[in-house]
Residue frames relative to the residue before (quaternion, step in Angstrom):
aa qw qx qy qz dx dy dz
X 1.0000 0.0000 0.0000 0.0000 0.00 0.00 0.00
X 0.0459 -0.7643 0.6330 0.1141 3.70 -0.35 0.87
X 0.5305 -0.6046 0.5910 -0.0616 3.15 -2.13 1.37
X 0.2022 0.6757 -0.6690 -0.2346 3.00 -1.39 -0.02
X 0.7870 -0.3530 0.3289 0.3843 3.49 -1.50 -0.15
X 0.5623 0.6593 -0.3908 0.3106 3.48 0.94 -1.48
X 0.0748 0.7267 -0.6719 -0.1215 3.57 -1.58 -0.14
X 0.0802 0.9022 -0.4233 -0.0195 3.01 -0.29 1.08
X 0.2416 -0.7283 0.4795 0.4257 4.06 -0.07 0.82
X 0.1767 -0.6559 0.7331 -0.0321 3.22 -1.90 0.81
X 0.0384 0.7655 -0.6423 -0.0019 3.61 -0.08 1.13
X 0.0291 -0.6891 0.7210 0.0670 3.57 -1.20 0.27
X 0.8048 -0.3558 0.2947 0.3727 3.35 -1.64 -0.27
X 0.0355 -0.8817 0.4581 0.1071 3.49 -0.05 1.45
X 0.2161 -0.8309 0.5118 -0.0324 3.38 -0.74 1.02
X 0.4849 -0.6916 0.2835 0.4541 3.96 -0.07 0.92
X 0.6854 0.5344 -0.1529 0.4704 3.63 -0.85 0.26
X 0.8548 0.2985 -0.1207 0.4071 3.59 0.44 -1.14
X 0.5872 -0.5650 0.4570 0.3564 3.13 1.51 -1.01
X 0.4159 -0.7093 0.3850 0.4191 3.65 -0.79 -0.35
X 0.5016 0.7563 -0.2797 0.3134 3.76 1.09 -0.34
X 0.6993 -0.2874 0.3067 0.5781 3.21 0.87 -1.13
X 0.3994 -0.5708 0.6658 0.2671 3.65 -1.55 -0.38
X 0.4635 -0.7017 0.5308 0.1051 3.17 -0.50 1.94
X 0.6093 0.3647 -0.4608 0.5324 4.52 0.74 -0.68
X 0.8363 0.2379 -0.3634 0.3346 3.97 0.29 0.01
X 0.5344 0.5413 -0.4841 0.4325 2.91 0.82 0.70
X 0.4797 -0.7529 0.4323 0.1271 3.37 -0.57 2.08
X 0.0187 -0.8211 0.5633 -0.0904 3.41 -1.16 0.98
X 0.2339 -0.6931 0.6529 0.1966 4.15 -0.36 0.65
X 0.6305 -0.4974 0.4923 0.3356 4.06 0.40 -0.25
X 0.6200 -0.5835 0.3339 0.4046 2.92 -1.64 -0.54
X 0.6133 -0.5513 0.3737 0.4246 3.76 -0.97 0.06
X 0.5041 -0.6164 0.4314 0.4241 3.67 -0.91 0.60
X 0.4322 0.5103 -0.5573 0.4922 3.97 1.23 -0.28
X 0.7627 0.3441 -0.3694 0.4041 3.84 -0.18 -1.29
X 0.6049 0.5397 -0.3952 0.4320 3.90 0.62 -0.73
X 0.7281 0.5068 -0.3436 0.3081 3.41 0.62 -0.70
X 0.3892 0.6652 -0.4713 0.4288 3.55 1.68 -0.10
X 0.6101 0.5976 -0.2914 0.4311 3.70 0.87 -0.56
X 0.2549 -0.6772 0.5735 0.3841 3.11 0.83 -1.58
X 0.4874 0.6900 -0.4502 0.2893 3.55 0.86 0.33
X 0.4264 -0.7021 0.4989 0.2764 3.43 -0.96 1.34
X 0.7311 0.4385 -0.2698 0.4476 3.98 0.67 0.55
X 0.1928 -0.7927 0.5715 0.0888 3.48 -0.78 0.98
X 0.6761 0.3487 -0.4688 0.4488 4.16 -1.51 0.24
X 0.8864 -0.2799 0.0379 0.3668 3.05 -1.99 -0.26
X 0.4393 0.6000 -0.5242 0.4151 3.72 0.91 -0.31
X 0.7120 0.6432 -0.2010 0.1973 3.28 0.61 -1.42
X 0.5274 0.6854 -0.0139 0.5018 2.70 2.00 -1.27
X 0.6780 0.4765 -0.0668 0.5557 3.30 0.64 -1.47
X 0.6447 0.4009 -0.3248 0.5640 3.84 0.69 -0.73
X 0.7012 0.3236 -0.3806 0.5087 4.03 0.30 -0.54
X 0.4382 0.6588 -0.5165 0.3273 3.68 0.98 -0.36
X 0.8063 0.4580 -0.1339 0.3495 2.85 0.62 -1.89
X 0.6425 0.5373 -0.3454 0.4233 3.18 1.13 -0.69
X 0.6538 0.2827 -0.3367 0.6158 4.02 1.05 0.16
X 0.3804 0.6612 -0.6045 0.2295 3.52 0.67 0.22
X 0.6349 0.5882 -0.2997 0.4013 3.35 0.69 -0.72
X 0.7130 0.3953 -0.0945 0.5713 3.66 0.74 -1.00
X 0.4115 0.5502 -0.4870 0.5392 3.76 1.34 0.07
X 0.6595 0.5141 -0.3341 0.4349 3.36 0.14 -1.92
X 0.7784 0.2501 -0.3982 0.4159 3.71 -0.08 0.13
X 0.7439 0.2066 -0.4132 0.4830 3.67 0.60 1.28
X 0.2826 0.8145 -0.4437 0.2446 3.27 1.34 0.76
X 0.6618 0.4522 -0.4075 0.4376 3.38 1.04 -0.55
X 0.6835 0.5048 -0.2689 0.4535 3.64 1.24 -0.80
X 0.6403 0.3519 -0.4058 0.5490 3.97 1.49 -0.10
X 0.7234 0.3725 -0.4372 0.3832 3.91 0.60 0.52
X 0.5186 0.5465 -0.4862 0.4427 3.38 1.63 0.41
X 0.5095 0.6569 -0.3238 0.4517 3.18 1.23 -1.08
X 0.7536 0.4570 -0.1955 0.4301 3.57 0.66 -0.84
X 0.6850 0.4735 -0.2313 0.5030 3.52 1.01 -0.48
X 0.8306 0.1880 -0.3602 0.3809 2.81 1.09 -0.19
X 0.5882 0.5407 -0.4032 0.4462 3.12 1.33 0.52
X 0.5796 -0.6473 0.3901 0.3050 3.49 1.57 0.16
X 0.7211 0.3539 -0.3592 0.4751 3.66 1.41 0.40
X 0.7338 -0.4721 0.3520 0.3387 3.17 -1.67 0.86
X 0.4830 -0.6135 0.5349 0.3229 3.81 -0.85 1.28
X 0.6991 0.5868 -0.3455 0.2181 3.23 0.35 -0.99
X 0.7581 0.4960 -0.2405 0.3485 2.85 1.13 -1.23
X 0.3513 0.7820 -0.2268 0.4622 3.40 2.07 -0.32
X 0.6322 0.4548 -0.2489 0.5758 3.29 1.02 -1.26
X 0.6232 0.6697 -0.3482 0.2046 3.06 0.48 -1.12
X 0.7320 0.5138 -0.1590 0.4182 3.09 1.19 -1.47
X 0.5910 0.4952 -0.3640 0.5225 3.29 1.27 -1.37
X 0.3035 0.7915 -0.2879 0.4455 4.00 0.67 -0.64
X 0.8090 0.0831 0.0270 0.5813 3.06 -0.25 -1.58
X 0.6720 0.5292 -0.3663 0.3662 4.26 0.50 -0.85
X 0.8887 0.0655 0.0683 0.4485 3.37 1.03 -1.01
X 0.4508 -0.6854 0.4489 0.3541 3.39 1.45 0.23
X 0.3767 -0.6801 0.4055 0.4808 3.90 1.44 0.89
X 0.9727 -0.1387 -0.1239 0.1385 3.50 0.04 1.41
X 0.4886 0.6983 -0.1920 0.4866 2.25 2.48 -1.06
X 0.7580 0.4223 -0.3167 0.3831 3.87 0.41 -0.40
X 0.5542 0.6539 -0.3991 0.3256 3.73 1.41 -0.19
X 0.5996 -0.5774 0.4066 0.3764 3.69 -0.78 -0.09
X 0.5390 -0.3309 0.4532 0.6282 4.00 -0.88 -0.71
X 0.7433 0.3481 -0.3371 0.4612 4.23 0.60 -0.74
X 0.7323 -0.5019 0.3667 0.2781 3.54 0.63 0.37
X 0.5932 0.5923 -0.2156 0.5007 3.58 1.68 -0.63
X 0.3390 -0.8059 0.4713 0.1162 3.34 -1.13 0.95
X 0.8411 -0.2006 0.0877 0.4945 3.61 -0.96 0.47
X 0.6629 0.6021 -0.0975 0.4343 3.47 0.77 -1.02
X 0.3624 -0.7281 0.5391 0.2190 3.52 0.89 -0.91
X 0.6367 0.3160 -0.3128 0.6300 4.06 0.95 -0.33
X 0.7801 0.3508 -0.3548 0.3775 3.91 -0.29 -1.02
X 0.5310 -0.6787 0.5059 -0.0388 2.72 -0.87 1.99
X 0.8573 0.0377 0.1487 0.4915 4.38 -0.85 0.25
X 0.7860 -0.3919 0.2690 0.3953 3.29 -2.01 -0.58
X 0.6544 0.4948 -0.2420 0.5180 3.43 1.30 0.19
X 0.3492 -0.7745 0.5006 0.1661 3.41 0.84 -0.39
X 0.0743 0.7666 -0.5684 0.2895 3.44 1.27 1.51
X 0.2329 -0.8089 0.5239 0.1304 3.29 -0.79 1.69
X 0.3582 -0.7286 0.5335 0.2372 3.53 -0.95 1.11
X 0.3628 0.5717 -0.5079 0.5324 3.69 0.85 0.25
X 0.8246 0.3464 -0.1168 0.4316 3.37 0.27 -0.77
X 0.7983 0.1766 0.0596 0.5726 3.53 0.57 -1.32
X 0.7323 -0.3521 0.5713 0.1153 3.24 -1.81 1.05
X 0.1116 0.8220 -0.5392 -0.1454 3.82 0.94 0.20
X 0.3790 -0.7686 0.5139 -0.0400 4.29 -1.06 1.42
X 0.8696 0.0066 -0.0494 0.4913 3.14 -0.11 1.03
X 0.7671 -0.5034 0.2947 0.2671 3.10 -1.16 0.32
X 0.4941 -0.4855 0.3169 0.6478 4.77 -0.05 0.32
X 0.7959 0.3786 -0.2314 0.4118 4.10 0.17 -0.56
X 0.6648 0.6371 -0.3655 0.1358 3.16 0.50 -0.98
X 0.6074 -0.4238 0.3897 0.5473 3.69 -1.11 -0.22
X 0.7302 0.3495 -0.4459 0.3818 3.87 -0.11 -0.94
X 0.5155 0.5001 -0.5424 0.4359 4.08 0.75 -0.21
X 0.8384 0.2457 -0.3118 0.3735 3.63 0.12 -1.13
X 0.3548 0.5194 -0.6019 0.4920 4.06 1.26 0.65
X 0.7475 0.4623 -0.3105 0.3621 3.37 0.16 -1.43
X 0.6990 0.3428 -0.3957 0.4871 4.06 0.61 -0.60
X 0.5872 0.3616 -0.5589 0.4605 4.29 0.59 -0.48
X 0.4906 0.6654 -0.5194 0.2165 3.98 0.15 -0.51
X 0.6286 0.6525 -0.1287 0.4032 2.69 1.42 -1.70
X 0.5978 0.5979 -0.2506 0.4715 3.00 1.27 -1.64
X 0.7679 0.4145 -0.1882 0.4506 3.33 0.18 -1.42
X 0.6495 0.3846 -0.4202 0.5037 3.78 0.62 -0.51
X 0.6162 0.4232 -0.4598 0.4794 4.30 0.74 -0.04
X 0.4114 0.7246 -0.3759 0.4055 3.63 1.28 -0.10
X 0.7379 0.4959 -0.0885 0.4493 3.30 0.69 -1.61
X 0.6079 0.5779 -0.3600 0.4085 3.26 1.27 -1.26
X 0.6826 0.5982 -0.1275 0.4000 2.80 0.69 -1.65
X 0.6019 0.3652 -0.3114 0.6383 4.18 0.88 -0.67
X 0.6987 0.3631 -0.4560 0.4149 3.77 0.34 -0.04
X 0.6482 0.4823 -0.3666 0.4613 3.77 0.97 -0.92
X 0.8698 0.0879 -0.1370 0.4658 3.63 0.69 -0.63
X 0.1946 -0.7601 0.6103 0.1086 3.50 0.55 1.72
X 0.6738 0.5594 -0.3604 0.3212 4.18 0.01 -0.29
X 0.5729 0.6783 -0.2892 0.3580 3.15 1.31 -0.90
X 0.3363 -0.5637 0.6267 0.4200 4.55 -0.75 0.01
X 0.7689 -0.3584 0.3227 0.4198 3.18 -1.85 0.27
X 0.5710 0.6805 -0.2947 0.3523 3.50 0.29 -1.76
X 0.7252 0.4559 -0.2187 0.4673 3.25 0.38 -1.88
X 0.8117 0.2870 -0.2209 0.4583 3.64 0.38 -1.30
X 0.6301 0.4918 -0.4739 0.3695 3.46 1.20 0.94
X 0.2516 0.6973 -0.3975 0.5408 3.45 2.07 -0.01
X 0.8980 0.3372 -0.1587 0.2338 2.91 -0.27 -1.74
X 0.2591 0.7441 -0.3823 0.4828 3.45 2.24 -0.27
X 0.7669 0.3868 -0.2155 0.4646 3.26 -0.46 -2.10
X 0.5666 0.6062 -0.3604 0.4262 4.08 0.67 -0.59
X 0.7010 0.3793 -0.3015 0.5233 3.47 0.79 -0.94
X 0.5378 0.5820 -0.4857 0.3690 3.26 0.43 -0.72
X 0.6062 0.4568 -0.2684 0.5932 3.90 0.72 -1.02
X 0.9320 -0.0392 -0.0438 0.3576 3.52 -0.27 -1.02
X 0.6008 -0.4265 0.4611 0.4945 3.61 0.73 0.28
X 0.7689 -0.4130 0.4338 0.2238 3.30 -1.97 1.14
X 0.7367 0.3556 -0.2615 0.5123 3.60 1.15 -1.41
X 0.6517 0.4887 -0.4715 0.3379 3.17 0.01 -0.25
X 0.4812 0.5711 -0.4818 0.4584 4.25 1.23 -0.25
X 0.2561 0.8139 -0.5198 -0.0429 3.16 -0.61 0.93
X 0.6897 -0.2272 -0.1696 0.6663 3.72 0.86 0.87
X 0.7334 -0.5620 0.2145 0.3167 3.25 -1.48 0.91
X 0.5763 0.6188 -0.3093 0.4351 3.78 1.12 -1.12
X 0.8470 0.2493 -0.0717 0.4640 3.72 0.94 -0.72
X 0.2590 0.7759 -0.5627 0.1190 3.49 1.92 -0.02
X 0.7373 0.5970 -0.2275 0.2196 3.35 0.41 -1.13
X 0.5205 0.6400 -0.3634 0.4330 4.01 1.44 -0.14
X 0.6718 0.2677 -0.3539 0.5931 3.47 -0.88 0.59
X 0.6920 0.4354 -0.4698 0.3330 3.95 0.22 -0.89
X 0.6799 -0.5420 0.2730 0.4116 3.88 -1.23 0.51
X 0.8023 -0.0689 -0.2319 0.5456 3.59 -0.53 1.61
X 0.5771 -0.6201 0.3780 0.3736 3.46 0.99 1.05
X 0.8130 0.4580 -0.2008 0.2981 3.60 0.41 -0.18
X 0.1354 0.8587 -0.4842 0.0990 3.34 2.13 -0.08
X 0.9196 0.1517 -0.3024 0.1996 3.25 -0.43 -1.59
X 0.4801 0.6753 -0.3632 0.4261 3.44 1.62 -0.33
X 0.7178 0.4924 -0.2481 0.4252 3.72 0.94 -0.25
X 0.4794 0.6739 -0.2876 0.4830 3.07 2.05 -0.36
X 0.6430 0.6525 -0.0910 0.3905 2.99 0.96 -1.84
X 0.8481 0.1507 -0.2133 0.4610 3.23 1.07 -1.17
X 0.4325 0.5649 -0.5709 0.4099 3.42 1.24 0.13
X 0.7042 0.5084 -0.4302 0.2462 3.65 0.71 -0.98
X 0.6028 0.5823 -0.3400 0.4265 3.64 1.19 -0.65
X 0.4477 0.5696 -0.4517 0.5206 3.67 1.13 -0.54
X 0.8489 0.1111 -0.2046 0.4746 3.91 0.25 -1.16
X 0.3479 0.4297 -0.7165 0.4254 3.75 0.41 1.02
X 0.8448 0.3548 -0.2469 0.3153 3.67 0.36 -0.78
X 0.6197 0.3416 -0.3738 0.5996 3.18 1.16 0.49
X 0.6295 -0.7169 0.1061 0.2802 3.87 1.02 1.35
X 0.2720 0.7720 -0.4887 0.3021 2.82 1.05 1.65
């Protein structure tokens, strides 16, 4: 997951529940790829695909749920979409080491907060790791509403969760944000893992 330093606030229309960024049910999504589905073994690939690995960490979420809807309140973003990431970054925990680090060696906790990049806060679970990785979120948020000033909220909240995988540069128009990022399908697998836990009461 590549970082930068920046933090920028991005406030949109804040609405109870969702956050201030956008609304994770309109924000369009094809799922996951059959490359990322296939970590599962599952003979099927998009949003089904999605939803099945949800569920399979759904269980192991629920033990940082109170810390990924504080994290959210006070940072003003949708829990769900929180999960989402951890979800996809670490399988809510299952992929991290005894130090909290993922395959790589840099991505730090349930978010995968690159120390190449970042000051790495708090402990692989704790609350200041998952403040410190939505910041992030939210500061690729901003990037992203400044690079595409044309884009609707939604879109420039897609294209957020995108940077988070590949950096601000790597968004390069909205139909394809999603090539080059790991199994081409990052932010569209976010999106729909996150709607799996808005609807299971995130």
């Amino acid at each position: 997951m590549l970082k930068t330093f920046a933090f920028l606030l991005f406030v949109g229309t804040c609405s109870a529940g969702n956050g201030c960024y956008g609304n994770i049910y309109n924000t369009d999504t094809t799922g996951a790829s059959c490359t990322t589905a296939s970590q599962d073994s599952l003979g099927y690939c998009g949003i089904s695909a999605s939803r099945t690995m949800a569920q399979t960490d759904l269980s192991r979420m629920n033990n940082y749920k109170s810390k990924i809807e504080q994290a959210g309140q006070q940072l003003c973003m949708d829990p769900a979409v929180i999960a989402g990431i951890i979800s996809r970054e670490t399988r809510a925990g299952a992929a991290m080491n005894s130090n909290g680090y993922g395959s790589d060696g840099h991505g730090y906790g349930l978010m995968q907060v690159d120390d190449r990049y970042h000051t790495i806060e708090g402990s692989p679970t704790s609350l200041d790791h998952i403040l410190q990785g939505t910041g992030i979120l939210i500061d690729f948020i901003g990037q992203i509403d400044q690079k595409f000033p044309s884009w609707s909220q939604n879109m420039v909240y897609k294209g957020g969760i995108c940077a988070y995988n590949i950096g601000v540069g790597g968004v390069q128009t909205y139909p394809n944000m999603d090539v080059g990022t790991t199994g081409d399908d990052y932010s569209s697998d976010v999106v729909a893992r996150a709607q799996f836990y808005k609807d299971n009461g995130y």
